[in-house]
Wavefront OBJ file of the C-alpha trace (Angstrom):
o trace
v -45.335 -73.681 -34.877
v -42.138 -75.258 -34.823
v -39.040 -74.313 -33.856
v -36.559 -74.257 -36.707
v -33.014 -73.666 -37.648
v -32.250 -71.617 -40.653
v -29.380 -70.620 -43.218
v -30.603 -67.693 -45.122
v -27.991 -67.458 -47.952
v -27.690 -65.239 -51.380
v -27.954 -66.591 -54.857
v -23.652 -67.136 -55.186
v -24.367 -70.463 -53.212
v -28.144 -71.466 -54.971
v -27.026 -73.655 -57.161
v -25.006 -75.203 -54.743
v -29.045 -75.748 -52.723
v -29.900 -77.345 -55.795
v -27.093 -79.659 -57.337
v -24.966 -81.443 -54.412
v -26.709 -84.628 -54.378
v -25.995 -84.913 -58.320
v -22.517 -83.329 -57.733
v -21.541 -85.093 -54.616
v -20.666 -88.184 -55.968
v -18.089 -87.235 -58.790
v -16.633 -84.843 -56.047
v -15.133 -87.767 -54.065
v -13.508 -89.315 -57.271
v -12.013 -86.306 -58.562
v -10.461 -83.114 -57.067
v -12.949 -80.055 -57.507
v -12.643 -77.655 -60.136
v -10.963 -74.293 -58.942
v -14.076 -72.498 -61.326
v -17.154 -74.994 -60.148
v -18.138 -74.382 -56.725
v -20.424 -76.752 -56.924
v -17.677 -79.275 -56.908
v -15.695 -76.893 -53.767
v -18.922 -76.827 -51.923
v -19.822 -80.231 -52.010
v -16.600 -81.553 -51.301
v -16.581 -80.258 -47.768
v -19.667 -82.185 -47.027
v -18.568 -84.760 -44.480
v -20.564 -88.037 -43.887
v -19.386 -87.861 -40.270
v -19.898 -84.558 -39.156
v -23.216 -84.749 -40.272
v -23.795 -87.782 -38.168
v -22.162 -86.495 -35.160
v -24.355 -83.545 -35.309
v -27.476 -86.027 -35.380
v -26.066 -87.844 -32.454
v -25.588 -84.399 -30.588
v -29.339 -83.373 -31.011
v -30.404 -86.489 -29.481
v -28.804 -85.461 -26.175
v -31.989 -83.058 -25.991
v -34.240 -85.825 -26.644
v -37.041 -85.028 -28.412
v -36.810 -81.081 -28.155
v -40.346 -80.409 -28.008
v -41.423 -77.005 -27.893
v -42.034 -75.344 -24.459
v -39.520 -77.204 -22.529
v -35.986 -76.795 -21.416
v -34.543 -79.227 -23.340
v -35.758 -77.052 -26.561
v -34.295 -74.198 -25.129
v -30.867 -76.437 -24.092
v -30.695 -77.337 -27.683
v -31.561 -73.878 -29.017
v -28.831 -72.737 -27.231
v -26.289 -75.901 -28.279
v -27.459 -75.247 -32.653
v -26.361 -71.292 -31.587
v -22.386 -72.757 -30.099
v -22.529 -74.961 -33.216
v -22.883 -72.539 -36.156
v -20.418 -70.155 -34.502
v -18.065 -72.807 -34.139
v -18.586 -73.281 -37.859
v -17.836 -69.545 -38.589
v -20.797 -68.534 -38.869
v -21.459 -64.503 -38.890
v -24.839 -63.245 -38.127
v -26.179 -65.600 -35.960
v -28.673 -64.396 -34.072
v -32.282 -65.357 -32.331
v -35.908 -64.661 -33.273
v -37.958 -64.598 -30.100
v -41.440 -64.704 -30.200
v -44.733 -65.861 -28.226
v -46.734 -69.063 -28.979
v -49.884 -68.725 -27.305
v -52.266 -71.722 -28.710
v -55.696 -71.821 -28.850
v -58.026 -73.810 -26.562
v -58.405 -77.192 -28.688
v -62.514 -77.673 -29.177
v -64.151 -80.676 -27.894
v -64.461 -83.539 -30.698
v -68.200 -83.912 -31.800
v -69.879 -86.505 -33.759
v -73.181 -86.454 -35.244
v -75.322 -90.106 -35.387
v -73.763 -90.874 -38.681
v -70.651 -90.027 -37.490
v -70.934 -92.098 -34.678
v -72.174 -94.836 -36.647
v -69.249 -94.600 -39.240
v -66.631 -94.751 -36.339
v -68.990 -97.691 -34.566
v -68.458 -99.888 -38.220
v -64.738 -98.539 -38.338
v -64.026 -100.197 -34.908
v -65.970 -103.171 -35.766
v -64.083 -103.917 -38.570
v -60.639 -103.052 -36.619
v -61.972 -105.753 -34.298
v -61.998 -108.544 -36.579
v -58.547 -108.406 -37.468
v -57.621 -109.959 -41.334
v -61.290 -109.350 -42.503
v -62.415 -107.252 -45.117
v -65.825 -106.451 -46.913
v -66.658 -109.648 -49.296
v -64.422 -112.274 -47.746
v -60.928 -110.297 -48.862
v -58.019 -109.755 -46.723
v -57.119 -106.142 -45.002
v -53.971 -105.142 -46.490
v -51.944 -102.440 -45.643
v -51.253 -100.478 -42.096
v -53.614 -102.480 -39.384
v -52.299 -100.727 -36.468
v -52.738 -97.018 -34.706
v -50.428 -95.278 -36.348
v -49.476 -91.051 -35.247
v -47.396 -89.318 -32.221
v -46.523 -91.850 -29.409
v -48.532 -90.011 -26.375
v -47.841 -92.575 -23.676
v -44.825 -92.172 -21.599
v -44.678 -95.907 -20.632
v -44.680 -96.925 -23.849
v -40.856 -95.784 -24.235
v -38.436 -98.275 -22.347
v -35.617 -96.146 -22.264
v -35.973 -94.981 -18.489
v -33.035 -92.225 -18.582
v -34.496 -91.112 -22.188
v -38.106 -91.126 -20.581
v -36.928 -89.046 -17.602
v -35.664 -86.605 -20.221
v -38.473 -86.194 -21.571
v -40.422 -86.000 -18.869
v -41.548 -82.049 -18.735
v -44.447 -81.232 -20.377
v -44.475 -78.538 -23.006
v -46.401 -74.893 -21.975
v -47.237 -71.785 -23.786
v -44.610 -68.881 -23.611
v -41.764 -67.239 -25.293
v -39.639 -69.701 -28.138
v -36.685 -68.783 -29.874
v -35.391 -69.860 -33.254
v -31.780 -69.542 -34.372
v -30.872 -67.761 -37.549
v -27.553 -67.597 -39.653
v -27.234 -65.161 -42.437
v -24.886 -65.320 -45.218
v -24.592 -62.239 -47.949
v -23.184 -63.737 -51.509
v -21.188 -61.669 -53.604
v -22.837 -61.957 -57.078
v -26.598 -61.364 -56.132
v -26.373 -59.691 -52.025
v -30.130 -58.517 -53.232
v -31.566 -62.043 -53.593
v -32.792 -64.502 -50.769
v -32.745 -68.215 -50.343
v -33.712 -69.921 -47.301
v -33.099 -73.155 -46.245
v -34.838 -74.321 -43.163
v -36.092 -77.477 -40.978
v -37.702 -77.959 -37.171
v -35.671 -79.631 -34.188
v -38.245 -80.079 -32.057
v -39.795 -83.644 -31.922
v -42.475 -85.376 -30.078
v -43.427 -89.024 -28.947
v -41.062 -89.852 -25.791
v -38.248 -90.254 -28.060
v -34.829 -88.417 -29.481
v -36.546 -86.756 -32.798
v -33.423 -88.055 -34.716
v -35.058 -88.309 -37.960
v -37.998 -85.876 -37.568
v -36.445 -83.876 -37.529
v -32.779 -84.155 -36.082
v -31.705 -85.307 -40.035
v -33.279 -82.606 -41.518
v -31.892 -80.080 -38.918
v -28.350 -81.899 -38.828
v -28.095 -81.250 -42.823
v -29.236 -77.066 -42.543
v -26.463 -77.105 -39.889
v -23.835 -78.813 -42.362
v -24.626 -76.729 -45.256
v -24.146 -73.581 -43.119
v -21.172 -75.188 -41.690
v -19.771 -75.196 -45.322
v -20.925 -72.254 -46.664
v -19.305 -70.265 -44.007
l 1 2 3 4 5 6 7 8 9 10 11 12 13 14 15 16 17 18 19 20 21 22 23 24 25 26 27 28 29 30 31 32 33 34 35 36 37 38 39 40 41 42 43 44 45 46 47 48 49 50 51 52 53 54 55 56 57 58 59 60 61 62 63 64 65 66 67 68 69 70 71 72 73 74 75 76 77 78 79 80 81 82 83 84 85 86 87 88 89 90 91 92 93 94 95 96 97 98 99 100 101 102 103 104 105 106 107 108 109 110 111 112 113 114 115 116 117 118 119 120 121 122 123 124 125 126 127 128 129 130 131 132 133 134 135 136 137 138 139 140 141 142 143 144 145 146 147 148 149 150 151 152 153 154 155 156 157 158 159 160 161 162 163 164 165 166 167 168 169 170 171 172 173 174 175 176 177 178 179 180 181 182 183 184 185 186 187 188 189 190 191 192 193 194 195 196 197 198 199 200 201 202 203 204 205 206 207 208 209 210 211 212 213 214 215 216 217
């Protein structure tokens, strides 16, 4: 599980959820309607303070789960949204206690197909009947080697290992005025992996939640 920062808001602000990136653009050529809020909403979205708020997740570095730079961050998404207004803030707490991961097996065909797979990796450029590999030729996944990051200060940060235990999520609840019965939730994790600052998986992702709550409130 991830941890994840939410905006659970009613249906006065859905089709807000589902129109700013059309809407956005003739926002900031003309002044909003006073009757669209499409137009109101998406004129407070600032370019900026959306990339500030990247920048300021990346102080955590990558956030992962089980560490206290998740919980630092946790804590620094909670200051945020109440600095934005936000009512209803509040944590979810819970316990993430994995399982055991079972040992990888491979059968003799199995071991055969990865034998061939690492044969052909080893002849780089060559391909079955004389063509050329296209495509990804490299490992490719999660970065699990400290060294590989150069960034000493950002590898230091990183440097605790993630355990099992209690995690906390933040939430932010705002009730609409022309359906308080109906739901919507928008969502995205902040916590990252690979040695790194997480800014795009998923700092972006997290960073936009945090504007549209910012906004909305």
């Amino acid at each position: 599980m991830r941890n994840t920062a939410h905006a659970l808001i009613a249906s006065a602000f859905a089709t807000f959820a589902a129109s700013s990136v059309c809407a956005q653009a003739p926002a900031m050529l003309q002044p909003p309607a006073a009757n669209d809020p499409v137009q109101v909403l998406a004129s407070r979205l600032d370019l900026a303070r959306y990339k500030a708020t990247i920048k300021g997740l990346t102080q955590f570095g990558d956030r992962r789960q089980g560490t206290d730079r998740n919980a630092n961050a946790v804590t620094w998404i909670e200051m945020q949204l109440k600095g934005y207004g936000c009512a209803n803030v509040e944590r979810i707490t819970y316990d993430y206690q994995p399982a055991a991961p079972a040992a990888p097996t491979l059968d003799s065909a199995g071991r055969a197909a990865a034998a061939a797979t690492r044969a052909q990796a080893a002849t780089f450029g060559s391909a079955q009947g004389g063509g050329r590999m296209r495509g990804v030729r490299t490992r490719t996944g999660v970065n699990i080697d400290s060294l590989a990051q150069k960034d000493l200060t950002l590898r230091a940060l990183n440097s605790q290992p993630t355990k099992p235990g209690m995690r906390q999520e933040i939430v932010c609840t705002k009730v609409g005025s022309t359906h308080p019965g109906e739901m919507y939730i928008i969502g995205a994790h902040m916590d990252g992996h690979g040695w790194g600052e997480a800014a795009n998986d998923d700092g972006s992702g997290t960073a936009l939640v945090m504007e549209l709550a910012r906004i909305m409130s």
